[in-house]
BAKE-973306 format. One record per atom (N, C-alpha, C, CB): x, y, z. Coordinates in pm, whole numbers, plus 50000, padded with zeros to 5 digits. Glycine has a CB too. Layout:
N
XYZ ...
//
This chain:
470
499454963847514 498394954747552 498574941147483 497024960647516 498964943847384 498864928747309 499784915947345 499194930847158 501294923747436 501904918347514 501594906547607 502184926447560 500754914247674 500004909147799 499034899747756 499304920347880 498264904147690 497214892847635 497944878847542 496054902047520 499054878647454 500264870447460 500794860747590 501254880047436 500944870147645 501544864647767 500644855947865 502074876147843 499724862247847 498464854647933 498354839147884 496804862847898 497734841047698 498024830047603 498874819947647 498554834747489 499824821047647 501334811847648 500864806647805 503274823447634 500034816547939 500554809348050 499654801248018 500674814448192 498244804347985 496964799448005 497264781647932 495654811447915 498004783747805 497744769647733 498754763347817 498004768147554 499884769747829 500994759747910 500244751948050 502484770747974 499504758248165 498994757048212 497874743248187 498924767548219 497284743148071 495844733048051 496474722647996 494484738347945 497844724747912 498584711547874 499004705647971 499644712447794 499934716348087 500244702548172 499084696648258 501444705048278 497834702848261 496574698248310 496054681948248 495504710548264 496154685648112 495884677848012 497294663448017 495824689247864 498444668448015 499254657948024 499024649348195 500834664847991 498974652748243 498594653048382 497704641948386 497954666348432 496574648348332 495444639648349 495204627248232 494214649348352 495754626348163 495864618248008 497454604648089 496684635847811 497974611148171 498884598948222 498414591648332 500224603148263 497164604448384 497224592348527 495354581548482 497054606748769 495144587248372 494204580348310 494904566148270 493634588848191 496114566248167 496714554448148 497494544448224 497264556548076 498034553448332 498264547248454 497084538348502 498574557448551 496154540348549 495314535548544 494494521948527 495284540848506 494304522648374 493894517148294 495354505148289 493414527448176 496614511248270 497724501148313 497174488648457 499174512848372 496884498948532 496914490548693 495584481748703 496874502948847 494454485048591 493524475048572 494244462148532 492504479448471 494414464848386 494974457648336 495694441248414 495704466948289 497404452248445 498144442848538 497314435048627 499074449948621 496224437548702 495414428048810 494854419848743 494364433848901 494294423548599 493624411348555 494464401048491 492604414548464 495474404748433 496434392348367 496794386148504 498004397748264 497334391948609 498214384948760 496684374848783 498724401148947 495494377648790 494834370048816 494354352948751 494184378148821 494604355848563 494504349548449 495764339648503 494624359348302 496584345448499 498034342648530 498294326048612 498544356548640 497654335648736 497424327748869 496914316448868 496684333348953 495544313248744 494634304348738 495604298848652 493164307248701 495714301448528 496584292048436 497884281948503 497274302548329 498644287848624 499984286448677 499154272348720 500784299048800 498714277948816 497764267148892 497554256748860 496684269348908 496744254848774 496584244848669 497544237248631 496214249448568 498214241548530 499394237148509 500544228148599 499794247048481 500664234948742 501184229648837 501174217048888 500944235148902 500114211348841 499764196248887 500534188248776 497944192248888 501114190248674 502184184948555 503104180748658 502904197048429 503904167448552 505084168048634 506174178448553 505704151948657 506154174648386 506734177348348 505584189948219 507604165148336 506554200748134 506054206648052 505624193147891 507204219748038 504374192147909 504284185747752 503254194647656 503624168347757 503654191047541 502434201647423 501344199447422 502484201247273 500774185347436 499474176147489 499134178447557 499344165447517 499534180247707 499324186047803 498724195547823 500004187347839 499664204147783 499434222447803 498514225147727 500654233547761 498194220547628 496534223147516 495604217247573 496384216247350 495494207247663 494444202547707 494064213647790 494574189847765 494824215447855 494744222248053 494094235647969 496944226648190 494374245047875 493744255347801 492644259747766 494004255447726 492194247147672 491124238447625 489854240047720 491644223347622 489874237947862 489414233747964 489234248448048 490324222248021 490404253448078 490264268248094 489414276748011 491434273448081 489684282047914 488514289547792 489354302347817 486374291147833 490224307547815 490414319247832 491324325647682 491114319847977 489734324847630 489824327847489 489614344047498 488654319047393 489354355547610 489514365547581 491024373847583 488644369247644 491744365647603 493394370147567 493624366647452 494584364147648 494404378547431 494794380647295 495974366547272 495524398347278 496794366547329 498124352547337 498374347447499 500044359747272 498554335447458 498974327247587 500044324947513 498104313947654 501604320847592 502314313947534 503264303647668 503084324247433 503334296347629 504054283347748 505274280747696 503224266647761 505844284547775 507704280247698 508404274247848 509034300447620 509764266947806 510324257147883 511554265747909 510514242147816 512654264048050 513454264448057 514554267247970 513344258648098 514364252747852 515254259147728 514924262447597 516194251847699 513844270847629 513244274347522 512104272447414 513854273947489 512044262247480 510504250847348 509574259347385 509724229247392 509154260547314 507294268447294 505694257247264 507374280347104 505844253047393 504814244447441 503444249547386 504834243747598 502844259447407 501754266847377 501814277747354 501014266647445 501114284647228 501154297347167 499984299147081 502374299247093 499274312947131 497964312647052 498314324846924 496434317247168 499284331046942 499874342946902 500624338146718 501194347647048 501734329446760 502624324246655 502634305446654 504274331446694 502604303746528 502494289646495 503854284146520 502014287046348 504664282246679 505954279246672 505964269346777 506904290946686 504974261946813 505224248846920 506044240446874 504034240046955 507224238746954 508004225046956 508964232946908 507564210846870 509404247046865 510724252746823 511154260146952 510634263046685 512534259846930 512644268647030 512744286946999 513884263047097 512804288947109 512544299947124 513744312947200 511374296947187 513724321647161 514914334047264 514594339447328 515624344647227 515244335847457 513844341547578 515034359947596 513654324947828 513644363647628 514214381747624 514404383947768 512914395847557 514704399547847 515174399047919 513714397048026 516184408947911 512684393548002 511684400748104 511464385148091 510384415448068 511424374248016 511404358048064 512584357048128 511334346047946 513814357348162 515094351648197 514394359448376 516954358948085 513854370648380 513714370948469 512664365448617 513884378248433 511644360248492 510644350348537 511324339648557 509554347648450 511954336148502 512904318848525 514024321948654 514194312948338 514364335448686 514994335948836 513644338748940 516294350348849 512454329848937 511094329749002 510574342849042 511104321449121 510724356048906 510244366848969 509054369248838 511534379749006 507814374248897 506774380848771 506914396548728 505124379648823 506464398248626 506874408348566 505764411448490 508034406648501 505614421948472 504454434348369 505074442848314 503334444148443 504534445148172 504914449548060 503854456447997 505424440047988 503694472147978 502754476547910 502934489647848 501764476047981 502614493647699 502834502747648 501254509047545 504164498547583 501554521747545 500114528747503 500384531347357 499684544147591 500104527347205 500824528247058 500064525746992 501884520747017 499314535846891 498134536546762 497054534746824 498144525546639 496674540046945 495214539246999 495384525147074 493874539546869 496374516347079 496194505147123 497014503747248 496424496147026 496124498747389 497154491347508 497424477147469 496434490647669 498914476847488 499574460947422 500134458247595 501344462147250 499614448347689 500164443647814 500634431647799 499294443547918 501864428547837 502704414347883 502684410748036 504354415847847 502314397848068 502394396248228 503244389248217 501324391148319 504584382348288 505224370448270 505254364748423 506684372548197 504974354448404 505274344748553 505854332148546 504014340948630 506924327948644 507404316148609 506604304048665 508734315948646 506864289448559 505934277148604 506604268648681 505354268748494 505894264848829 506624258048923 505864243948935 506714266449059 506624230548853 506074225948817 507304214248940 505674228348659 506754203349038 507194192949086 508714204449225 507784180048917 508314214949237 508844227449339 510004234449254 509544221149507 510034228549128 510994241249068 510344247148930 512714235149026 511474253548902 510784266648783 511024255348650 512064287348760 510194249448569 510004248448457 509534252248324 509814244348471 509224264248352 508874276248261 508594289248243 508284274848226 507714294248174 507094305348183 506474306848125 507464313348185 505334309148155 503794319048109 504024332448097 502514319048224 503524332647989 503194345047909 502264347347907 503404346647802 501244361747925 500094363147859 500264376347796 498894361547944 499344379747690 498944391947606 498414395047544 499304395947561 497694411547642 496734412747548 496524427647472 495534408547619 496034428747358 496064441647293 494644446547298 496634441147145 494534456047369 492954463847369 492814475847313 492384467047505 492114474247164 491764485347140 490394493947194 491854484047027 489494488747218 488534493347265 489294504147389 487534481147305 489184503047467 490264516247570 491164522747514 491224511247687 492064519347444 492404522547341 491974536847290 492074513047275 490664530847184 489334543747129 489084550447209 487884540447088 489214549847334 487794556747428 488694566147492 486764545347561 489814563647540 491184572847613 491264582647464 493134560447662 491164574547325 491934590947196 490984597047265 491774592846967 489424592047231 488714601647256 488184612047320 488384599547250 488404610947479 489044615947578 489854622647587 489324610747626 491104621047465 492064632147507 491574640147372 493934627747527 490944639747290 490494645447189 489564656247296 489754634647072 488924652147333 488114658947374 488434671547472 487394650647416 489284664147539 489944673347657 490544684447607 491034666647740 491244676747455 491994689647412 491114700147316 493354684947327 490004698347268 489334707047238 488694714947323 488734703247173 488274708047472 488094718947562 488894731447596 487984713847659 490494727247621 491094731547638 491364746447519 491734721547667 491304741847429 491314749447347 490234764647337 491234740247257 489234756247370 487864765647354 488434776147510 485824753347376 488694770047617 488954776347733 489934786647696 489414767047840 491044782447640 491894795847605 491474800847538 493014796447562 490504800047440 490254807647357 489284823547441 489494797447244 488494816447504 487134820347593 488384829147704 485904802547683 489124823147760 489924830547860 490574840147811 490794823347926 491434838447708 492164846047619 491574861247574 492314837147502 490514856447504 489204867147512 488964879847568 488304862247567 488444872047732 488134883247816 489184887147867 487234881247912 490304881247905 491484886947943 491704901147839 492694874847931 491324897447693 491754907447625 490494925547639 491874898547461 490174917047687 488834926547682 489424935247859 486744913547683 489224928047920 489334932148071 491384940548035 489104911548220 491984934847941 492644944447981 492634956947911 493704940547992 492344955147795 491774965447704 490854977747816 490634956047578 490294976347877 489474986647968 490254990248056 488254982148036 491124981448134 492104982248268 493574993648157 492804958748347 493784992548060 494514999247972 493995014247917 494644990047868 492595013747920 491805025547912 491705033947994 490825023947895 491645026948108 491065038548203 493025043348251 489625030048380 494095033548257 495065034948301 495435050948216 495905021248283 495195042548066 495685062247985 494695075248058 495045063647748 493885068348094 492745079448132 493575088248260 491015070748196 494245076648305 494635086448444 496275092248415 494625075048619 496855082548278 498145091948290 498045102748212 499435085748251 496815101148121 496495118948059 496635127748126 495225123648019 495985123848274 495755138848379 496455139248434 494805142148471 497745131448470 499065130448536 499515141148471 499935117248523 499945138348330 500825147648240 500575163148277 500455145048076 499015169248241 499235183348279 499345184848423 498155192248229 499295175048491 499445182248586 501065181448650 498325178348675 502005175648587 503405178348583 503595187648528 504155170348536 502865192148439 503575206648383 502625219948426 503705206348192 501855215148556 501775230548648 500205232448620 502925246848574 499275219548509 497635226148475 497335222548652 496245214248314 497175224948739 496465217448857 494945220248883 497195221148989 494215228948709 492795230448677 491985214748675 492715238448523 493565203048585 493125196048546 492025185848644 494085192748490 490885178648595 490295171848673 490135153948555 488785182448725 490485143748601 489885129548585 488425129248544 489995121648719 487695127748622 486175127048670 485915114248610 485075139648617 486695106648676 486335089648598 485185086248680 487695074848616 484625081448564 483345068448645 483625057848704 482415061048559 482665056448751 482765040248831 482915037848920 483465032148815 482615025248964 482855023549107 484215015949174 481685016349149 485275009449068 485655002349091 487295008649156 485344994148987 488145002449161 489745005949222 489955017549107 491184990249217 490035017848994 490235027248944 489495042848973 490145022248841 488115041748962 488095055949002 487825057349136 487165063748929 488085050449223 488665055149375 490265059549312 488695039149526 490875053849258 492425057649233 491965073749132 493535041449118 491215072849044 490685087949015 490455098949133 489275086548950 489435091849156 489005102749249 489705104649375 487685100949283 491035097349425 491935107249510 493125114449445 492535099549624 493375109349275 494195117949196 493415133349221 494255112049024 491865132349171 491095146949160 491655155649279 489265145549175 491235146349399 491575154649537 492785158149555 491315148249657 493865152149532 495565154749484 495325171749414 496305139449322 495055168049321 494755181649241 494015191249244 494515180849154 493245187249374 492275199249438 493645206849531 490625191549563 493895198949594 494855200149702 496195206049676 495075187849752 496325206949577 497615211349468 497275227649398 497685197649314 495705224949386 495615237149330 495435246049415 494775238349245 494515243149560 494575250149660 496195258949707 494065240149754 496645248049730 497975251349787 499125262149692 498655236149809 498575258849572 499305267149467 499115281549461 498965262549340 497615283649483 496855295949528 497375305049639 495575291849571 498325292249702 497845299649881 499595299649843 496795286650078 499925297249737 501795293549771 501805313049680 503035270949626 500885312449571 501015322949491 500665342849584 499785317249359 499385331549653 498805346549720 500085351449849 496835343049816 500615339149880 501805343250017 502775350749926 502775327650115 503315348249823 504805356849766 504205366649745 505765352549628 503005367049670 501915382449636 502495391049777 499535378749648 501915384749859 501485394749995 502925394750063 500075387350119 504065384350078 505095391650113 505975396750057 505555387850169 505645399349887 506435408149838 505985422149854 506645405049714 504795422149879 504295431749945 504305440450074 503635428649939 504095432550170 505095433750301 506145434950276 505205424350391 507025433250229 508635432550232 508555448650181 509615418550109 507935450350067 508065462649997 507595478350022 507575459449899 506905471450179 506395487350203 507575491350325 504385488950271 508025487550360 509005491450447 510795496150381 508995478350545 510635484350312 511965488850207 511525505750143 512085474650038 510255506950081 510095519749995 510155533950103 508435518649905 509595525950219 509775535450328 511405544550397 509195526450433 512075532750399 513675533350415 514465545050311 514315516950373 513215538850186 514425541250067 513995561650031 513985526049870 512705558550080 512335575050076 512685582250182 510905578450064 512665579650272 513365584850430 514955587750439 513135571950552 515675575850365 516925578250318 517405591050233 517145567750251 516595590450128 516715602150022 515995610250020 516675599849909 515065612050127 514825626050231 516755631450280 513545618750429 516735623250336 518245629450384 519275632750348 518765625050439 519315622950194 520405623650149 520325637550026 520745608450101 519195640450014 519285652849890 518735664249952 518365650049740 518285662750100 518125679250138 519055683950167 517355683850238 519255695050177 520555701650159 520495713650319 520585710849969 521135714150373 520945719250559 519895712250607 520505736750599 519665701250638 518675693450672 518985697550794 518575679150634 518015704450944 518095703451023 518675690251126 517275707951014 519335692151267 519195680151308 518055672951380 520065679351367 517735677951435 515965673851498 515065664051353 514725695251532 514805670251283 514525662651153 515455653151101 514345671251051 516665656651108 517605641151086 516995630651211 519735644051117 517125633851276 517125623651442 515255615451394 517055640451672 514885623751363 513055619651288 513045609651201 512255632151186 513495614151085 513765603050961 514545588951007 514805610850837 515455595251105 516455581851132 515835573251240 518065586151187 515255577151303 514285565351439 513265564751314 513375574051651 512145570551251 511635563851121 512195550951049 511745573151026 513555556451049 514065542450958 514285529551021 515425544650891 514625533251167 514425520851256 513665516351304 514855519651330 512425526751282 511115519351324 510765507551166 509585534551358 511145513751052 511065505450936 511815491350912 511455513650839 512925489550964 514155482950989 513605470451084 515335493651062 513195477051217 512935468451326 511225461351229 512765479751515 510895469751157 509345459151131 509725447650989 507575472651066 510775450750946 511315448450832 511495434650911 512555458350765 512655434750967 513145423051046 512315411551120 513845428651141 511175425451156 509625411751234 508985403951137 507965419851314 508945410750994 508125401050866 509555390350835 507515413550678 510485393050862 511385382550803 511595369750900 512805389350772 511305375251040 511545366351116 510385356051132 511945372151224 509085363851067 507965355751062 508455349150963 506615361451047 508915351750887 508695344150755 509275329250751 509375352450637 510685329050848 511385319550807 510675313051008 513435324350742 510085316851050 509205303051122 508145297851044 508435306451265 507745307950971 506625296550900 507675286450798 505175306350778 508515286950743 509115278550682 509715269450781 509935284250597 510355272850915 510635257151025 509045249250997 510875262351261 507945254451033 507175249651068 506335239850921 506575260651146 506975247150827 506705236150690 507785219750708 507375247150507 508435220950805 509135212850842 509495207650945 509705214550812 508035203251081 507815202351202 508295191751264 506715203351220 508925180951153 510025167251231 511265175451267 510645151651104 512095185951196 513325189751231 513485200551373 513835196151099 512355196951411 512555205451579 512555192551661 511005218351645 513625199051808 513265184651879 512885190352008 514575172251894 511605184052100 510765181352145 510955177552269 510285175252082 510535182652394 510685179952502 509855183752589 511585182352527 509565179552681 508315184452835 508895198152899 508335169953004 507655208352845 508045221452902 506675225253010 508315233852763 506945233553065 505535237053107 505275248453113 505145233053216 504135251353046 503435261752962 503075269653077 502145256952862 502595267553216 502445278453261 503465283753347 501405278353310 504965278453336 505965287553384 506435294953245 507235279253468 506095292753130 506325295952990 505585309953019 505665284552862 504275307253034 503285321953034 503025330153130 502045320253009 504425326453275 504725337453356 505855345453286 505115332753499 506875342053203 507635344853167 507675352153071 508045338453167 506385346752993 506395355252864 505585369052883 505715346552740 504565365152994 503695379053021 504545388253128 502005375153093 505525384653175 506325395053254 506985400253162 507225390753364 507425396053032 508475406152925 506965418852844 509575390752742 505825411952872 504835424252798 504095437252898 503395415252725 504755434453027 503785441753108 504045458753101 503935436053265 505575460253043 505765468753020 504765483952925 506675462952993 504575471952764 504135475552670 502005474752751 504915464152526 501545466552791 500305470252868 500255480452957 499895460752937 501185486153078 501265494453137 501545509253068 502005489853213 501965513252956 502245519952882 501005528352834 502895513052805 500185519952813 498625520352765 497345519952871 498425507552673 497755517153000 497075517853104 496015502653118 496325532353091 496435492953094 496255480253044 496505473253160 497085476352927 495435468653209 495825458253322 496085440353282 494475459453434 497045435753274 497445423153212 497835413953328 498655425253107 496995402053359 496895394053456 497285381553420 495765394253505 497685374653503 498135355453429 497525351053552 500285347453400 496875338853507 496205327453618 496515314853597 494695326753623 497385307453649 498225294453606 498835288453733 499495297953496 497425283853829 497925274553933 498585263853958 497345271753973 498605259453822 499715247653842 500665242553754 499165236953868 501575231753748 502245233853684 501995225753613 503155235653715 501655226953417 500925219153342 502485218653184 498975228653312 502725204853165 503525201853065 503235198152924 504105193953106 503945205552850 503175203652708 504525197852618 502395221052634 504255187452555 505665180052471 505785191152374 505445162652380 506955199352365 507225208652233 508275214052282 506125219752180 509035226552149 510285230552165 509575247152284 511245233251972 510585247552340 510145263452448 510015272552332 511605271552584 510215273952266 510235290352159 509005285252100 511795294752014 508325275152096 506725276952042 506145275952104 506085270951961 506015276252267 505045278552413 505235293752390 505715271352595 506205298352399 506755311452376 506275320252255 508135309552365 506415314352159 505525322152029 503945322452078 505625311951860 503455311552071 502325311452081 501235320952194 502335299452089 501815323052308 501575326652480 502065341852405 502845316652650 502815349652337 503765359952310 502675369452210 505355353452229 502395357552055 501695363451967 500065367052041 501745353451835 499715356652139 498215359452145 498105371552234 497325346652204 498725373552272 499005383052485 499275395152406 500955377252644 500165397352293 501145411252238 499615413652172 502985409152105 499195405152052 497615410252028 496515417852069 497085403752030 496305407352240 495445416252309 495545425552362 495005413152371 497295430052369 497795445552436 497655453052315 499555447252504 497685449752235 497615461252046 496365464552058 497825452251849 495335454452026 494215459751975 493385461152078 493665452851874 493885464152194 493075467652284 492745481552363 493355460252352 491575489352430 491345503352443 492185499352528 490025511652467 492305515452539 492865522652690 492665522552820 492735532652697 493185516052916 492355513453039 491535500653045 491405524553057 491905489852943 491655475852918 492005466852964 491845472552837 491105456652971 492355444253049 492445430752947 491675436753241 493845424253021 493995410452928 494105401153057 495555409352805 493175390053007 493535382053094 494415370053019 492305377853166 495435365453104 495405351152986 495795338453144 497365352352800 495035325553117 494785315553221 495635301853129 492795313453261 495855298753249 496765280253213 496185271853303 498745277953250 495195264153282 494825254453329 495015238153308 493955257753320 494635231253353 494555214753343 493205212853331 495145205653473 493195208453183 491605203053146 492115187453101 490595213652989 492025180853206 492335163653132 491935162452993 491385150353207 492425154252921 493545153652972 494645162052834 493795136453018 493925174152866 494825186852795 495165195352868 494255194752696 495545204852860 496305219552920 495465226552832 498195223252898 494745242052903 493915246252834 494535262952855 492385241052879 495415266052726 495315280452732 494515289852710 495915283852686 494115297652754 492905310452720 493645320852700 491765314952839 493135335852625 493695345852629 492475355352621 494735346352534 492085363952691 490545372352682 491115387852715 489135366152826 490695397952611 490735410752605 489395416552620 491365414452494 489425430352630 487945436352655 488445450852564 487355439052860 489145441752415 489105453452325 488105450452186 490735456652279 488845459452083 488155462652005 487325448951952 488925470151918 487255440551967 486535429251899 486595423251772 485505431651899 486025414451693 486575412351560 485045406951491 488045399951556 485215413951360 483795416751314 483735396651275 483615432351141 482645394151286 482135383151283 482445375951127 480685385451323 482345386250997 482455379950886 484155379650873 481565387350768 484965380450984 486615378750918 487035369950998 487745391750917 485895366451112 486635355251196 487225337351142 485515353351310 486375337951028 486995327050984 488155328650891 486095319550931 489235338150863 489795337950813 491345347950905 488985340050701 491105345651049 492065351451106 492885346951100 492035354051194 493155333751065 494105324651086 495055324550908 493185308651144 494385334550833 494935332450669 496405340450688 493715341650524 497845331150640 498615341550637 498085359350563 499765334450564 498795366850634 498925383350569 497275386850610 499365384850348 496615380750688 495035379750684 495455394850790 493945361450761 494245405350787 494715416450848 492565420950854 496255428250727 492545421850974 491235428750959 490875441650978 490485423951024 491805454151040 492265464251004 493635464950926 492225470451104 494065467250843 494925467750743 495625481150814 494215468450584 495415492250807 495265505050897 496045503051018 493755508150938 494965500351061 495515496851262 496835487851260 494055484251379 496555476351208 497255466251199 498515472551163 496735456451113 498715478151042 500505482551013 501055495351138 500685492250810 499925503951210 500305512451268 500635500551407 499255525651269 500055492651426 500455490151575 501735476751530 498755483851698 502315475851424 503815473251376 503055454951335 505535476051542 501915458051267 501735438451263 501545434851157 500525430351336 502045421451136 502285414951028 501355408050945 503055407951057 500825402951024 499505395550928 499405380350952 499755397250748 501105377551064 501275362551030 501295359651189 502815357350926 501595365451286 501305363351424 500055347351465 500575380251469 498635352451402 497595341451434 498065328551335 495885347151398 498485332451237 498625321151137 499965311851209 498995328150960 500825319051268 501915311351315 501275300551445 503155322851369 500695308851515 499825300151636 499175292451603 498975305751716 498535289951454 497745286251440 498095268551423 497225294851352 499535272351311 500565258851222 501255256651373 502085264951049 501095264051493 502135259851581 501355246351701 502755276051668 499885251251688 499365247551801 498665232451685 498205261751896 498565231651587 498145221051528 499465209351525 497585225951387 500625213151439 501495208051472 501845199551618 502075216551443 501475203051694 501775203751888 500585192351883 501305223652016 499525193851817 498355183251811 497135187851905 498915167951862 496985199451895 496025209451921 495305212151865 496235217851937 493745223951910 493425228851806 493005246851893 492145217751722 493055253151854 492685268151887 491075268851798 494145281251813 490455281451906 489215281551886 489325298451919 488255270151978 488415304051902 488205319551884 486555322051910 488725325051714 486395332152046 485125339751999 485025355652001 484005335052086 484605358651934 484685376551984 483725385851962 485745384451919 483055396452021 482015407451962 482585419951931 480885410952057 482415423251876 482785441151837 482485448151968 481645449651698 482985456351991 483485465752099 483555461052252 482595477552095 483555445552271 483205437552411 484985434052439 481875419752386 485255425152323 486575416652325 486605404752252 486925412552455 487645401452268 487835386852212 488905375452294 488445389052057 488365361952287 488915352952368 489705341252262 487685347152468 490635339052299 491315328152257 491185319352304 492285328352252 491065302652242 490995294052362 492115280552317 489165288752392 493115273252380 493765266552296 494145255452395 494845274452223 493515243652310 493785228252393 495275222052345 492395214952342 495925219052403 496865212552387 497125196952447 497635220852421 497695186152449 497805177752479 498745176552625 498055172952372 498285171852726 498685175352849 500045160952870 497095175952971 501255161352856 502245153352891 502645152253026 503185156352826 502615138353072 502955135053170 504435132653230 502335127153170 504865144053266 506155148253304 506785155553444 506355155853211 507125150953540 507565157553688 508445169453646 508525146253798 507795180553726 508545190053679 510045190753741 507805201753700 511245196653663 512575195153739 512455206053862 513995198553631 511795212053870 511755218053976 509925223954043 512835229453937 510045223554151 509085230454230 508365240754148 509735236554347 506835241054112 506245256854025 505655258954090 505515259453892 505455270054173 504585274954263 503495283454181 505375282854369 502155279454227 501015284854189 501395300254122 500035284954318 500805312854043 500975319854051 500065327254003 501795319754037 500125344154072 498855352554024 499775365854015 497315353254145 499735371153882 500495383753849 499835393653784 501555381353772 500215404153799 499705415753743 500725424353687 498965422653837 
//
């Protein structure tokens, strides 16, 4: 901190000095350009005068003075061509000559000239003009004057200025130190809670006050770390539950195996048992793995690429590979998808999605049940439905169908070969897609799926004829 408040220092005074120099030159400037007008004017009158001479005399030039009064200049002085010093109120040197400097030699080539410098509180001004006496140059006038009074009043002025200045940095300097002193406070405040939460606390919470940029910058760190801890929960409870899943099928294998391998005349009928066992274990083994690594594409929904499919030649296709598994069960499974409706996404997630909800309502559904599932055009979405007239889903788990490993018979669910991640995949699939799925259901009536998708405007490559299947 002390850096900064330094640094501030150094700009702040550098800053008011050149303010101060600034304004302290164009003050004397100024006071210069008064000046110069009033000698050019003094000047003018004296020349004047004079002008009616034929020649420069000392008699002369004291009279013509005399008569003038321009006793508030400090020196007049009248000098000749070669030098004589006709009149001088300054030095007692009339009738000597004199060394003319470079700013008379230049009055005697008929040019005027001003001369002024600011030294011990005092302005000292020289005007020089040459005397055109019978149409040529016979001399030069001098005037000069030293003013201290302006002089006094400009120290004082810059005295003053610079004690303002002073007080201002001081006063600026100050609160700068203060304002950063707090802006430095609250900054540790927030890299305190940074720290644990690099090393995994994501309990930690800010809870800064205030209203200002900082605890808005708090309070979306907090939500960071809400959001962190959530996710940590849900990162911890998923390895929980698929090391779990993973592990009941492996233990299954591994006891079914060594059923076989240590009985000793193991019938074959009972071999042929254990061994479709193990492939029934194998084949479910393979369905949690294959879930597993779509939910990981789908942690990564830019690396799929994307194209106009249409969902209801998708959900003739996909419900003709299940009619088998419904007919099996005495399951009447119908599709209603008059037209042909395009949804921007990869085909294997029209396909998951149309696959997981349809295979659902053939599982958990009675005997002699039906599924309907419909593809419509609801502007400007595509509206999939999926409706069973099975077992139903108790009202307090419906909000959590969508939780990976979420299982509302646990029981049923592993006997009819399911994972837990089917709704959850539909769920990351149809949001992703920029959807949203909705659910209603009663216990022993059914349950309906309902899922909007964004309807893309795309000619299909070929002809889709309406369709109604059973």
């Amino acid at each position: 901190m002390f850096r900064f408040v330094v640094l501030i220092a150094i700009t702040v005074a550098v800053l008011l000095l050149l303010m101060n120099t600034l304004f302290l030159t164009a003050a004397r400037n100024m006071i210069f350009t008064s000046k110069r007008s009033m000698l050019q004017n003094q000047a003018s009158v004296i020349a004047s005068s004079l002008s009616a001479m034929n020649e420069l005399d000392v008699e002369h030039v004291s009279q013509v003075m005399e008569l003038l009064d321009v006793t508030e200049l400090t020196g007049i002085s009248v000098r000749g061509v070669d030098g004589n010093v006709y009149y001088d109120t300054v030095t007692p040197s009339v009738g000597a000559a004199a060394t003319h400097d470079v700013r008379m030699l230049t009055a005697l080539n008929g040019s005027t000239g001003f001369y002024g410098h600011f030294n011990g509180g005092v302005f000292k001004c020289y005007y020089y003009m040459p005397l055109v006496l019978s149409n040529r140059i016979a001399g030069v006038l001098v005037l000069y004057e030293a003013d201290s009074e302006q002089g006094s009043l400009l120290l004082n002025l810059q005295n003053s200025v610079r004690l303002v200045s002073i007080v201002v940095t001081v006063v600026f300097v100050a609160i700068a130190a203060v304002l950063i002193y707090v802006i430095s406070a609250r900054l540790r405040t927030i890299r305190r809670g940074i720290t644990p939460l690099g090393e995994g606390n994501y309990s930690h919470r800010i809870a800064m006050k205030g209203r200002d940029e900082f605890s808005e910058l708090g309070g979306a760190f907090d939500r960071l770390a809400d959001r962190l801890e959530i996710n940590e929960d849900i990162r911890r409870r998923f390895v929980a539950d698929a090391s779990h899943e993973l592990k009941t099928p492996i233990a299954s294998i591994r006891l079914l195996s060594d059923s076989i391998l240590q009985t000793d005349a193991i019938d074959e009928e009972t071999t042929r048992d254990f061994v479709g066992d193990i492939a029934v274990e194998a084949d479910r083994l393979a369905n949690i793995t294959q879930h597993l690594l779509t939910l990981t594409n789908l942690d990564n929904p830019t690396a799929i690429s994307r194209s106009p499919h249409d969902l209801a030649e998708t959900a003739r296709q996909t419900v003709r590979t299940l009619v088998p598994l419904a007919e099996a069960r005495g399951i009447s499974l119908t599709l209603h998808a008059p037209e042909p409706c395009f949804v921007l996404s990869a085909r294997n997630e029209l396909e998951q999605i149309v696959q997981n909800l349809t295979e659902n309502a053939v599982k958990y559904n009675v005997d002699g049940g039906t599924v309907t599932v419909s593809v419509f055009r609801q502007e400007p979405n595509v509206l999939l439905t999926v409706a069973d007239t099975g077992i139903g889903i108790p009202e307090e788990d419906l909000p959590h169908i969508f939780e990976r490993f979420y299982r509302v018979d646990k029981a049923r669910s592993r006997e009819a070969g399911g994972t837990g991640l089917g709704l959850s995949i539909v769920s990351d699939m149809v949001r992703i897609l920029g959807g949203n799925v909705d659910v209603s259901s009663q216990l022993g009536q059914g349950t309906e799926f309902r899922i909007l998708l964004p309807l893309c405007r795309a000619e299909a490559s070929s002809a889709d004829a309406p369709a109604e299947e059973a």
